[in-house]
Every structure is written in C-alpha cells, then in structure tokens.
PDB file with SEQRES, HELIX, SHEET and CRYST1 records, atoms N, CA, C and O in Angstrom:
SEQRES   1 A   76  UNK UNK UNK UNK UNK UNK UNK UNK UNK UNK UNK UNK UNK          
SEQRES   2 A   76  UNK UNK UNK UNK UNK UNK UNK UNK UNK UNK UNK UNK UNK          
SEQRES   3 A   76  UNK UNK UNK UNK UNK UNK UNK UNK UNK UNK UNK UNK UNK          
SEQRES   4 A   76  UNK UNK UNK UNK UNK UNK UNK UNK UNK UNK UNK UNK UNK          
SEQRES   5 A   76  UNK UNK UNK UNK UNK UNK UNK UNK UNK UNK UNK UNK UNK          
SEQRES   6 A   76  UNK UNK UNK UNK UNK UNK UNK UNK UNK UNK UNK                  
HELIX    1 AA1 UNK A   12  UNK A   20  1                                   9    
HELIX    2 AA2 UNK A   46  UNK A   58  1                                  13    
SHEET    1 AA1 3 UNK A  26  UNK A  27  0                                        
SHEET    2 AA1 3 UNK A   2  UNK A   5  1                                        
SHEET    3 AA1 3 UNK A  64  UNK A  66  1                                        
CRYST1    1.000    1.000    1.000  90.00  90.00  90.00 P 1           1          
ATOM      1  N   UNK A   1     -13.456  -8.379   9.907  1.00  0.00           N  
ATOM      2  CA  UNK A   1     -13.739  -9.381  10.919  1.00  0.00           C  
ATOM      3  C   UNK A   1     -15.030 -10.103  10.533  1.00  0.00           C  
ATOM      4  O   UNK A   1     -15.933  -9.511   9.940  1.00  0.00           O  
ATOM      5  N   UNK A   2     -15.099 -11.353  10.868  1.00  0.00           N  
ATOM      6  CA  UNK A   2     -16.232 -12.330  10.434  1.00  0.00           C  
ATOM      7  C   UNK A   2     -16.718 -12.878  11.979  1.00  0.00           C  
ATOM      8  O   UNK A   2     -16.003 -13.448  12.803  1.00  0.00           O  
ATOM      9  N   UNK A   3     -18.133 -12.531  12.105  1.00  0.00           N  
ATOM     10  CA  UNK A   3     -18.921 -13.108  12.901  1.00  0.00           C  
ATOM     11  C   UNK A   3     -19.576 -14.306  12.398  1.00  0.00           C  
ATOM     12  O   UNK A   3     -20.207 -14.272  11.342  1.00  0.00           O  
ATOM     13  N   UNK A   4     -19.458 -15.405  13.123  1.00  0.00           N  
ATOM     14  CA  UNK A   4     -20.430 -16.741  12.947  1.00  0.00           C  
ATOM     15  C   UNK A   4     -21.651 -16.597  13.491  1.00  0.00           C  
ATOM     16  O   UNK A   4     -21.500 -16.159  14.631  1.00  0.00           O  
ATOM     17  N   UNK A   5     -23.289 -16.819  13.119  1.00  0.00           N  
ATOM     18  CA  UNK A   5     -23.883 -16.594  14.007  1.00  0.00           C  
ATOM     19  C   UNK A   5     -24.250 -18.456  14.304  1.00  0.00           C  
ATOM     20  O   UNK A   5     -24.707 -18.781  13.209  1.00  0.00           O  
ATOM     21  N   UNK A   6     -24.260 -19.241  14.852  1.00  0.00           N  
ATOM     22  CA  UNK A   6     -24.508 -20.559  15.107  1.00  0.00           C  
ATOM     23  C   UNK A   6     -26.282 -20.694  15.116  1.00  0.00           C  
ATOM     24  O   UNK A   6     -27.045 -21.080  16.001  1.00  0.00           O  
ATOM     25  N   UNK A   7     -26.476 -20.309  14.041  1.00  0.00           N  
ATOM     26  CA  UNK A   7     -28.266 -20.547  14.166  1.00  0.00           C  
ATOM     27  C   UNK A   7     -28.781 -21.318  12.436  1.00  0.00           C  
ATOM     28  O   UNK A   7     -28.085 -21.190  11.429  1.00  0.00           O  
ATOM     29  N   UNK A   8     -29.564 -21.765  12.460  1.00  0.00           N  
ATOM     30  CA  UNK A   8     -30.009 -22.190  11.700  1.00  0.00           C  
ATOM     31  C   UNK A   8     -31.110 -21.508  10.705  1.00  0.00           C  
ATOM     32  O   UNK A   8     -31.355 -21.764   9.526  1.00  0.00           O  
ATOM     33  N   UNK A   9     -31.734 -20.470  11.668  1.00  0.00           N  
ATOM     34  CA  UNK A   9     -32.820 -19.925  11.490  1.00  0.00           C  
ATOM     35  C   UNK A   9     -32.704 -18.366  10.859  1.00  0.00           C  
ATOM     36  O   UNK A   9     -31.733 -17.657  11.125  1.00  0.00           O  
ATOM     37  N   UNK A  10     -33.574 -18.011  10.176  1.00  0.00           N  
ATOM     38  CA  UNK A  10     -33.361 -16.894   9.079  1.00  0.00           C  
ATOM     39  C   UNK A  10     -34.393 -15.897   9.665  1.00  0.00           C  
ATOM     40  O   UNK A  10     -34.543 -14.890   8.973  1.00  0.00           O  
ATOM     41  N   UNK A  11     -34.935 -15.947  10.489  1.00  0.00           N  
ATOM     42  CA  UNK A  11     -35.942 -14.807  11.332  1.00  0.00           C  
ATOM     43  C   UNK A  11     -34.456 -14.283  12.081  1.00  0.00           C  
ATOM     44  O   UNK A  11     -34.108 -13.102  12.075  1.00  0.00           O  
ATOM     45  N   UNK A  12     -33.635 -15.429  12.741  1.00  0.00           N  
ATOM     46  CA  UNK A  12     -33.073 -15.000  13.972  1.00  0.00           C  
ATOM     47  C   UNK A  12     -31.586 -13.772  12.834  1.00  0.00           C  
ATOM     48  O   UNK A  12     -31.186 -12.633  13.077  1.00  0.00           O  
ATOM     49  N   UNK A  13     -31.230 -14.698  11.733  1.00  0.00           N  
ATOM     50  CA  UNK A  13     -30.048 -14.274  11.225  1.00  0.00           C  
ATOM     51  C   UNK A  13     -30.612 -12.474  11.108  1.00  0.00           C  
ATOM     52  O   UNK A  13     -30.064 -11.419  11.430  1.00  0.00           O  
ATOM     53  N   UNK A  14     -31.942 -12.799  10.492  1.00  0.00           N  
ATOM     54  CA  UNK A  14     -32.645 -11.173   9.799  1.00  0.00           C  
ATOM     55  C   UNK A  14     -32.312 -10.073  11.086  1.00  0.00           C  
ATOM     56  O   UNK A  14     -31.872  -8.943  10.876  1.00  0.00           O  
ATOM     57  N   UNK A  15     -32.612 -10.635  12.493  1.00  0.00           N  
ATOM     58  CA  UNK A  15     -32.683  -9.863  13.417  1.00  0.00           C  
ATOM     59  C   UNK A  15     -31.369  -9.500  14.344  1.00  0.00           C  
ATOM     60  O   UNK A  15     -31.288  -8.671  15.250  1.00  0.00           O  
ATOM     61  N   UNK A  16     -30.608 -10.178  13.946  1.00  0.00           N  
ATOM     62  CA  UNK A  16     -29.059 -10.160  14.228  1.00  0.00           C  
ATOM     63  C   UNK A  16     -28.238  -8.990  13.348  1.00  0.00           C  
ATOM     64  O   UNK A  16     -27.512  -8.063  13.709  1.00  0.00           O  
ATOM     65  N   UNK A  17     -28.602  -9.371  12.264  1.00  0.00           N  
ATOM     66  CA  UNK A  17     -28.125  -8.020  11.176  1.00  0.00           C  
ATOM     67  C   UNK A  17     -28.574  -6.695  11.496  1.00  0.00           C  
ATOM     68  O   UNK A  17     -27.922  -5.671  11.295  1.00  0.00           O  
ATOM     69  N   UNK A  18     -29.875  -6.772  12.072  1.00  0.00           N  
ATOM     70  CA  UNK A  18     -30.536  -5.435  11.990  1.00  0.00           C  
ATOM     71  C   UNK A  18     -29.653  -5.155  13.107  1.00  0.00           C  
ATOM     72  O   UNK A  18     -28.789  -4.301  12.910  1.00  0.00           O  
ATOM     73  N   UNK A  19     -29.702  -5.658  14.127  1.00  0.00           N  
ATOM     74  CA  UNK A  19     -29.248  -5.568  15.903  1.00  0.00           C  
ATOM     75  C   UNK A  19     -27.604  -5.050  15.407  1.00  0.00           C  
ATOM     76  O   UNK A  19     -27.329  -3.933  15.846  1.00  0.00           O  
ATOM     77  N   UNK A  20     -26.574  -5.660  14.623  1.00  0.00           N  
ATOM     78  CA  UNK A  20     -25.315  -5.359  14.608  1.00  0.00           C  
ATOM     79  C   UNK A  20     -24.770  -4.653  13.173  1.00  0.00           C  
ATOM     80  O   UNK A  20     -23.587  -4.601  12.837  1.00  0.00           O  
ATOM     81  N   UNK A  21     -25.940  -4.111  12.391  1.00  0.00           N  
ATOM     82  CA  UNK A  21     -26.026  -3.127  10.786  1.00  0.00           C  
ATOM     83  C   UNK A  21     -24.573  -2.061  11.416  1.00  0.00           C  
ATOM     84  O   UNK A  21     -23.553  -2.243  10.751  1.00  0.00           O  
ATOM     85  N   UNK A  22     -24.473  -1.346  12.224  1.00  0.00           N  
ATOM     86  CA  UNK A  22     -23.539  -0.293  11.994  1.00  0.00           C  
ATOM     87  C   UNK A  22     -22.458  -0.934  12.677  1.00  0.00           C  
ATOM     88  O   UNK A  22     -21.805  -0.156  13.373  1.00  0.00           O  
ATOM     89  N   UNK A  23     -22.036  -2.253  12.681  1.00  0.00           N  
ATOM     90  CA  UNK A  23     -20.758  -2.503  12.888  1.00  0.00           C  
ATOM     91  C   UNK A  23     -20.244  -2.763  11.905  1.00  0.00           C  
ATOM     92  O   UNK A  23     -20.999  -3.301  11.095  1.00  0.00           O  
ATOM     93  N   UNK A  24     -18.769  -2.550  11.437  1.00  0.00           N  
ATOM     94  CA  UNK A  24     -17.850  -2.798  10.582  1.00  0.00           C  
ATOM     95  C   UNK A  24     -17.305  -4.125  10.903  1.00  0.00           C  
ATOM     96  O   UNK A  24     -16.117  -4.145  11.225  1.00  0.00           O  
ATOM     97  N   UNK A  25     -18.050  -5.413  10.872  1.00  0.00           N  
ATOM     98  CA  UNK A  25     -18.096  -6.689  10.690  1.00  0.00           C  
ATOM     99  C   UNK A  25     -18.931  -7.831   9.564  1.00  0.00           C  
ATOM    100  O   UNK A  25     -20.019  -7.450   9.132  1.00  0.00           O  
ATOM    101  N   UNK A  26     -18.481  -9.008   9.178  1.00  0.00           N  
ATOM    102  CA  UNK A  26     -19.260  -9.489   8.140  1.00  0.00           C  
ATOM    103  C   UNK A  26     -20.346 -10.366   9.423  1.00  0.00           C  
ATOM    104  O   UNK A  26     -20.085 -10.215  10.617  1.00  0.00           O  
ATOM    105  N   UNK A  27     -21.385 -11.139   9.027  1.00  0.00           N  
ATOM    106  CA  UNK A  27     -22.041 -11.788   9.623  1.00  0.00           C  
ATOM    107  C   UNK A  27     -22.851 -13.010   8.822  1.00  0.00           C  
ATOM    108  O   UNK A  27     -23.783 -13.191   8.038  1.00  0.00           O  
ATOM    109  N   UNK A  28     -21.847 -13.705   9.568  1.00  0.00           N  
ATOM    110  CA  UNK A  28     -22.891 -14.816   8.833  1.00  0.00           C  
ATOM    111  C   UNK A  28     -22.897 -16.370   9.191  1.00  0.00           C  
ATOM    112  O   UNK A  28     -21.977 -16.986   9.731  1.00  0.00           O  
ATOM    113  N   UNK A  29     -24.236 -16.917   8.742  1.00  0.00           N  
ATOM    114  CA  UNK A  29     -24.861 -17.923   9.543  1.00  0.00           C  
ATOM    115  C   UNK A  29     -23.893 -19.048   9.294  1.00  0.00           C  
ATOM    116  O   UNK A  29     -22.779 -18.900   8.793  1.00  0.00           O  
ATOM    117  N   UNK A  30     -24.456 -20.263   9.717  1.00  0.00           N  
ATOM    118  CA  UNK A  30     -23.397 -21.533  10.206  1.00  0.00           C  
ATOM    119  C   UNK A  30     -23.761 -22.281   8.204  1.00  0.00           C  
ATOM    120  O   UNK A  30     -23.145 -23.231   7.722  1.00  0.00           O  
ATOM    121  N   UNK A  31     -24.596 -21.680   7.660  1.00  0.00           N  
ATOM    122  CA  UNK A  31     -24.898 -22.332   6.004  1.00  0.00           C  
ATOM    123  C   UNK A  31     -24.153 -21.492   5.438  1.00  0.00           C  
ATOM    124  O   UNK A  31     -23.446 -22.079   4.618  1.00  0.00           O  
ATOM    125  N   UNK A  32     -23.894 -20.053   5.474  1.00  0.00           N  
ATOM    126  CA  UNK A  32     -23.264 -19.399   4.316  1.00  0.00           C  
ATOM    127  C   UNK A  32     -21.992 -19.440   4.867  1.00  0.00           C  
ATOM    128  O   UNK A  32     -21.095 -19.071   4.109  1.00  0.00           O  
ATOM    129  N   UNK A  33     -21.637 -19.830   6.107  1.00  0.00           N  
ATOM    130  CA  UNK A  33     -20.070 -20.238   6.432  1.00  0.00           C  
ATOM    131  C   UNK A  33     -19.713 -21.547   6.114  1.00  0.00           C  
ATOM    132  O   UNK A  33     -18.525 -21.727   6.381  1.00  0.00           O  
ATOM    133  N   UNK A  34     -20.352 -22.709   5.571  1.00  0.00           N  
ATOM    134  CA  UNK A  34     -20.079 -23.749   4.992  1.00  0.00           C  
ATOM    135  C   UNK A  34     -20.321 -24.273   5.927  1.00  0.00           C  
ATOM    136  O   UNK A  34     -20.311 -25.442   5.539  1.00  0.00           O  
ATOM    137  N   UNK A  35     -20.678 -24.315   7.514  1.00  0.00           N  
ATOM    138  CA  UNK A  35     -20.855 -25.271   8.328  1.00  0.00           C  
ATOM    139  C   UNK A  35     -22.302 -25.998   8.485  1.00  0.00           C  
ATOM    140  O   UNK A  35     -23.244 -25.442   9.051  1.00  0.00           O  
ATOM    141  N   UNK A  36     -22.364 -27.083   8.016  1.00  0.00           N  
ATOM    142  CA  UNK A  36     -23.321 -28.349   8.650  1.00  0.00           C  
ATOM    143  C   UNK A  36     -23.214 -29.073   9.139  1.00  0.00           C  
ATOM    144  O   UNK A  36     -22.739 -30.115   8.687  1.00  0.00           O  
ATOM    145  N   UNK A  37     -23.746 -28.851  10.788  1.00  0.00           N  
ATOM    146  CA  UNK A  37     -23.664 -29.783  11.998  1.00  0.00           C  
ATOM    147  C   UNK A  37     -25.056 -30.135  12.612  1.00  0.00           C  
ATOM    148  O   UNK A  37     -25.921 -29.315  12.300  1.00  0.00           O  
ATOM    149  N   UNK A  38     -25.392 -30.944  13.244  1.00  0.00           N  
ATOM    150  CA  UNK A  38     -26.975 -31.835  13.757  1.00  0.00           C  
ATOM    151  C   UNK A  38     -26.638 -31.394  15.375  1.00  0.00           C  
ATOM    152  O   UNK A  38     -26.289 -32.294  16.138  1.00  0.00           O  
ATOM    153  N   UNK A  39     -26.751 -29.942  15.902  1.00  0.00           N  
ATOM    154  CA  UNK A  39     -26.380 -29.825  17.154  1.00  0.00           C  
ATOM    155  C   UNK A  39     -27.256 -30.722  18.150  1.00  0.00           C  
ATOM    156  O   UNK A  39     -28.411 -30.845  17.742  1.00  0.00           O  
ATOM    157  N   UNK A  40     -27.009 -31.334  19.276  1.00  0.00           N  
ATOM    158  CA  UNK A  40     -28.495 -31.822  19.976  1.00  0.00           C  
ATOM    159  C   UNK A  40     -27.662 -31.056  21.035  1.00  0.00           C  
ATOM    160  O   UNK A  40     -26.550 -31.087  21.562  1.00  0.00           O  
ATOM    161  N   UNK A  41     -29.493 -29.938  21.066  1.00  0.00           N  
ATOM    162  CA  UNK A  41     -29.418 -29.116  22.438  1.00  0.00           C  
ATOM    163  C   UNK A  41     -30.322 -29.846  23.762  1.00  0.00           C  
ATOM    164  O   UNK A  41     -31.445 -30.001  24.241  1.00  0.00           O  
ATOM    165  N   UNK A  42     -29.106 -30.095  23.891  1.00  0.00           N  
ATOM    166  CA  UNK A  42     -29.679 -30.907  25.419  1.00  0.00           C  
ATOM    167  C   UNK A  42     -28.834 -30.342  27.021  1.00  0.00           C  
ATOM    168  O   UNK A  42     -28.317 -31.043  27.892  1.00  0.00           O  
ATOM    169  N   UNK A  43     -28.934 -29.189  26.960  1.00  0.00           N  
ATOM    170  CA  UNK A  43     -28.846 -28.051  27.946  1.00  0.00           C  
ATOM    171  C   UNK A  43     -29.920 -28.507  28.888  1.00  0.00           C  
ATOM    172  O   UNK A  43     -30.672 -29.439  28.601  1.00  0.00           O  
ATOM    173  N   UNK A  44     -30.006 -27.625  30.381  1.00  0.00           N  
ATOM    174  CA  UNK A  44     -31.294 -27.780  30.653  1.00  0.00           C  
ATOM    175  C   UNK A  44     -31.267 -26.279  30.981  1.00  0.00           C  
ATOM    176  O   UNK A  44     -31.762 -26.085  32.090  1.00  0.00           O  
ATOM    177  N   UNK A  45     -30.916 -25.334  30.473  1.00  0.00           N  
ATOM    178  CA  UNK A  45     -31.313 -23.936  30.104  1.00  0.00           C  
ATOM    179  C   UNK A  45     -31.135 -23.263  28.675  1.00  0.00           C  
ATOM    180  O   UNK A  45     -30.487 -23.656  27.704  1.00  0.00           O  
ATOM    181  N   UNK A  46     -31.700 -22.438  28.801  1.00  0.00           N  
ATOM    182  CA  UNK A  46     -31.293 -21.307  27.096  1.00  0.00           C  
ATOM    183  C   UNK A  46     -29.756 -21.281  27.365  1.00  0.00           C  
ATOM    184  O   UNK A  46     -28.958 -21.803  26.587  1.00  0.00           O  
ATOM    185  N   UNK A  47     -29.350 -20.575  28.636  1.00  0.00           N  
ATOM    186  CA  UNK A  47     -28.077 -20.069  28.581  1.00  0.00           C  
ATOM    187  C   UNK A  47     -26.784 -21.666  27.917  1.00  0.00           C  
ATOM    188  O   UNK A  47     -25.786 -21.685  27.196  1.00  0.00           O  
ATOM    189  N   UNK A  48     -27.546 -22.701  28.648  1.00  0.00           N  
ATOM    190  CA  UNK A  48     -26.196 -24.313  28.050  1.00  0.00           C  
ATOM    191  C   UNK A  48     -26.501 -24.415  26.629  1.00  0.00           C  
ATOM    192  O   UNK A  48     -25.521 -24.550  25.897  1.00  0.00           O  
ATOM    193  N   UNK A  49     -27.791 -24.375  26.016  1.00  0.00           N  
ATOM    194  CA  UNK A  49     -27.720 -24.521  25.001  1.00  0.00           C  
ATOM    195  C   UNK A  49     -27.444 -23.556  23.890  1.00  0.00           C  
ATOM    196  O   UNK A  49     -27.278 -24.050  22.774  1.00  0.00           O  
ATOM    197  N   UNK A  50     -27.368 -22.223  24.027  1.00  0.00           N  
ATOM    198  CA  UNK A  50     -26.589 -21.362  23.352  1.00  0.00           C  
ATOM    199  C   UNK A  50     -25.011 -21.467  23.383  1.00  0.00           C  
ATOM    200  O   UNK A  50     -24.255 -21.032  22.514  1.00  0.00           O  
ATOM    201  N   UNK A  51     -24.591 -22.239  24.748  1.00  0.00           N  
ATOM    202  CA  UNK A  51     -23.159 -23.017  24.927  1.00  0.00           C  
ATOM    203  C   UNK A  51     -22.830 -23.686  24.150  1.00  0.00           C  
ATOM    204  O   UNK A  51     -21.934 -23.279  23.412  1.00  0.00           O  
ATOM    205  N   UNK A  52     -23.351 -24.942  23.950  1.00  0.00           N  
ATOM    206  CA  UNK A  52     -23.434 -26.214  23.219  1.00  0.00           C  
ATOM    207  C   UNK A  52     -23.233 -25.759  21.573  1.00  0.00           C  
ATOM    208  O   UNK A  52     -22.607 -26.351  20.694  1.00  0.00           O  
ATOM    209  N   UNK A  53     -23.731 -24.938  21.527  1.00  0.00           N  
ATOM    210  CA  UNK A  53     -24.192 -24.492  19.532  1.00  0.00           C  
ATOM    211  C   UNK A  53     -22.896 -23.792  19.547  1.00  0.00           C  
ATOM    212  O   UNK A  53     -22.050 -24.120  18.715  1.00  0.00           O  
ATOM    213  N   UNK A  54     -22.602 -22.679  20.573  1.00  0.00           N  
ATOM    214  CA  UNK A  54     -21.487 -21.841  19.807  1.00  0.00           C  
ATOM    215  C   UNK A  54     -19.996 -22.968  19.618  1.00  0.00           C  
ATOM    216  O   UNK A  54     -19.204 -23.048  18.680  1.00  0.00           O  
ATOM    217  N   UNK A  55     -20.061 -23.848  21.127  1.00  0.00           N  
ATOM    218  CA  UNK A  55     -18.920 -24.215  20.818  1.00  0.00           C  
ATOM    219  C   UNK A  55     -19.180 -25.379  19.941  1.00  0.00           C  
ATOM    220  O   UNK A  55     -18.027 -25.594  19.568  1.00  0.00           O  
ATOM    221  N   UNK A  56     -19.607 -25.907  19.599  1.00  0.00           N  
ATOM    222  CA  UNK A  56     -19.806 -26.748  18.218  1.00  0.00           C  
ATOM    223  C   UNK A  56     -19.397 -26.408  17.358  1.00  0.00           C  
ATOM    224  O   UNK A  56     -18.363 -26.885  16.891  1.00  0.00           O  
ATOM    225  N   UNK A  57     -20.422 -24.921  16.529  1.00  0.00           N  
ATOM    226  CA  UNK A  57     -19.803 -24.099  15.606  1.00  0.00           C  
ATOM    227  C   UNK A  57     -17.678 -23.787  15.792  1.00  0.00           C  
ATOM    228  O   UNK A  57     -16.875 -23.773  14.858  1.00  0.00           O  
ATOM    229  N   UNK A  58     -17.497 -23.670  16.677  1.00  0.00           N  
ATOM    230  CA  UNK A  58     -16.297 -23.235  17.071  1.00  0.00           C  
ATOM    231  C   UNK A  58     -15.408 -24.215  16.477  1.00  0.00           C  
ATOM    232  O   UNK A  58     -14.497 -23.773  15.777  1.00  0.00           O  
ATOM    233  N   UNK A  59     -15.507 -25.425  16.627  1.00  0.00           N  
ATOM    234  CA  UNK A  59     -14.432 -26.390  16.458  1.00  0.00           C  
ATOM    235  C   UNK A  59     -14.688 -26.554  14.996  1.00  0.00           C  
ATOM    236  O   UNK A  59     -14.093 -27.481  14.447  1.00  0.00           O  
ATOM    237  N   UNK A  60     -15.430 -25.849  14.321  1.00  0.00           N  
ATOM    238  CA  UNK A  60     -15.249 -25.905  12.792  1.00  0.00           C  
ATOM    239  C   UNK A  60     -14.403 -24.511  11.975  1.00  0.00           C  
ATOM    240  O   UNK A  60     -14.346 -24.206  10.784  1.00  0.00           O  
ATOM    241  N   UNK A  61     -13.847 -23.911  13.130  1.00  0.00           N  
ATOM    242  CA  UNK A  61     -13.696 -22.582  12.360  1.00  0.00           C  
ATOM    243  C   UNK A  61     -12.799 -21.869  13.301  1.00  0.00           C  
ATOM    244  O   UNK A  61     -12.984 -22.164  14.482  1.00  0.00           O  
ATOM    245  N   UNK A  62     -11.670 -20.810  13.002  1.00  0.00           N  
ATOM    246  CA  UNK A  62     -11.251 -19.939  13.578  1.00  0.00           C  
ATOM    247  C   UNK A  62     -11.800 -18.270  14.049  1.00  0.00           C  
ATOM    248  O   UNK A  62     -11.440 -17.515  14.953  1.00  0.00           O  
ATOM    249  N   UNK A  63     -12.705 -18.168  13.089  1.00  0.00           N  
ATOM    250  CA  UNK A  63     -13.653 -17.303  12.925  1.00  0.00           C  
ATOM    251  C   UNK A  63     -14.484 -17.091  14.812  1.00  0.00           C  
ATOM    252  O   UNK A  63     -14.677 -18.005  15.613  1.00  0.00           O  
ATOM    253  N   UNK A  64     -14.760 -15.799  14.977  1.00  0.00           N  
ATOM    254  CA  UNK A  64     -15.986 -15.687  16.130  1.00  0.00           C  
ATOM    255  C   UNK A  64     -17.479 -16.278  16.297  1.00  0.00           C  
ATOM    256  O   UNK A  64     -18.347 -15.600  15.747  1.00  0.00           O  
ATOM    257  N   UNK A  65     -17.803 -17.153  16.805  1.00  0.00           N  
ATOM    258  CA  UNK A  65     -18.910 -17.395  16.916  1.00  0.00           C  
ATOM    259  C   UNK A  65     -19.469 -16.981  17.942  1.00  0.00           C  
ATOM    260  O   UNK A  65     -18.893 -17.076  19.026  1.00  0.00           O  
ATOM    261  N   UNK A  66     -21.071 -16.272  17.803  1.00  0.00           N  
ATOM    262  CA  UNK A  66     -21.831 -15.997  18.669  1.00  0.00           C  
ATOM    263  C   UNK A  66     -23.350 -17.282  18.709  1.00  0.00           C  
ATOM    264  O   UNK A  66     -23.904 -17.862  17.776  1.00  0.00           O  
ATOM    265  N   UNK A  67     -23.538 -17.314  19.792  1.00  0.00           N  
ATOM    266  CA  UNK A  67     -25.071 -18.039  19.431  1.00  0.00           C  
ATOM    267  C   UNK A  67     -26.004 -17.479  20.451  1.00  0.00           C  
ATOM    268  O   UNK A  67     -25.676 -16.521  21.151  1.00  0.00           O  
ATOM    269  N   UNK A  68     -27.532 -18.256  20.571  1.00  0.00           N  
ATOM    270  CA  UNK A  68     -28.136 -17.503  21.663  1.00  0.00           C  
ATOM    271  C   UNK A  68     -29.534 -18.940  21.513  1.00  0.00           C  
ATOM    272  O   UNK A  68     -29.905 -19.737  20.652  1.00  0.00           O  
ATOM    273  N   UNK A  69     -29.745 -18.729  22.334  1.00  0.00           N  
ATOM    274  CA  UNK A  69     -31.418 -19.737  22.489  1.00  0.00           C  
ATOM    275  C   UNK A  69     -32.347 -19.193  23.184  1.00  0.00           C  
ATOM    276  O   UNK A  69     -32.178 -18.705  24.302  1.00  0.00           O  
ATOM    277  N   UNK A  70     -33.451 -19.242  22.540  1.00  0.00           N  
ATOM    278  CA  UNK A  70     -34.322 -18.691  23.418  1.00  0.00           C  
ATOM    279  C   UNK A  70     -36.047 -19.229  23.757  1.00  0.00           C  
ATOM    280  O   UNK A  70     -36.102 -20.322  23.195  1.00  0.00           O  
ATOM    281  N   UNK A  71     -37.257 -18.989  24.324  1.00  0.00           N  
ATOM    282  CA  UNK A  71     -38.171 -19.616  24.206  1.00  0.00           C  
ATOM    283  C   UNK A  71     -39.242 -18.893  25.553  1.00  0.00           C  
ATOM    284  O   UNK A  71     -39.285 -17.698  25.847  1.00  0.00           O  
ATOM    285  N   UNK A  72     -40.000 -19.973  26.178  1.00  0.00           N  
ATOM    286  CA  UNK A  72     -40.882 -19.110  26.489  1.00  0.00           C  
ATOM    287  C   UNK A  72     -40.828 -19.869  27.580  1.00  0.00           C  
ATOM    288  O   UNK A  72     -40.330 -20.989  27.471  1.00  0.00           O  
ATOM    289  N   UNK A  73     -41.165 -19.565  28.440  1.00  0.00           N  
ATOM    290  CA  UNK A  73     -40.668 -20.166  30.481  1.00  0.00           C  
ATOM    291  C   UNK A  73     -42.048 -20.253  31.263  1.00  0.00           C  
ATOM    292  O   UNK A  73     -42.722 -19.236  31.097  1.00  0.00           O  
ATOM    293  N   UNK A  74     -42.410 -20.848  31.765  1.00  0.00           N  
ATOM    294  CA  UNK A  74     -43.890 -20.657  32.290  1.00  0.00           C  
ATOM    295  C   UNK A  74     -43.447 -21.319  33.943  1.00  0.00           C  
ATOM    296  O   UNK A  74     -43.270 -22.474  34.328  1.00  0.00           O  
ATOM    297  N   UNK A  75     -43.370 -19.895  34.697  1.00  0.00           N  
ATOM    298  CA  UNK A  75     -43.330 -19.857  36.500  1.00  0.00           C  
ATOM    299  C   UNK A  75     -44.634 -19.972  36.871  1.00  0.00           C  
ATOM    300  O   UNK A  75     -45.593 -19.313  36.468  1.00  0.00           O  
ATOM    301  N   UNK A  76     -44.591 -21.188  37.969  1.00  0.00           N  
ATOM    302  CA  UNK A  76     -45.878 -21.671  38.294  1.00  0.00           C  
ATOM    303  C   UNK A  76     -45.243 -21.944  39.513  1.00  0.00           C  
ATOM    304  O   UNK A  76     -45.874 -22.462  40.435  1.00  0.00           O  
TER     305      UNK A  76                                                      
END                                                                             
C-alpha cells in the first residue's frame, strides 16, 4: 500500500516516517510521487487547509493521500 503525504516539506515528511516506521506501508511525498501542484491554502482553518491539499493531491492519483496543516494560534 502507498501513502501520499500532500506536503512539500521534508521536516514534516522526516516526522511522518518516524510517526508511521512500523507500518507495512510505502510513504511518500507529493515530489517522489511525481506530483507538482501550486496548492493556494486559502482555508480559514488548519483543519480546510489540510482539506484543500489532500484533495488536490487526490485528483492526481488513485493512491491514499493524507495531509495535515499546522501553525501557531494566538487566543486573545
């Protein structure tokens, strides 16, 4: 089985592998799956824009895609 991860970023891919190492799955990012897309995350949360990326990634592939967004929130 082949996981997509819809990220661009190689901190996040490094920490995804570590997070899913003892599954019997391949994993891999939206470059070593051949996909190049210009997502514009224009969500107005983490949760739409981890939406936006996976299903993007999606319509390039039959394969599983996972994605995720994340950042820093300041409650005032």
């Amino acid at each position: 089985m082949r996981i997509i991860f819809a990220t661009g970023n190689a901190g996040k891919m490094r920490e995804i592998r570590e997070i899913m190492a003892d599954m019997d799955m391949e994993i891999c990012s939206m470059k070593e799956a051949g996909i190049s897309l210009d997502i514009e995350e224009n969500g107005t949360t983490f949760e739409e824009n981890a939406q936006i990326k996976a299903k993007a990634v999606a319509t390039c592939t039959k394969d599983i895609v996972l994605a995720d967004d994340s950042g820093l929130e300041w409650i005032i």
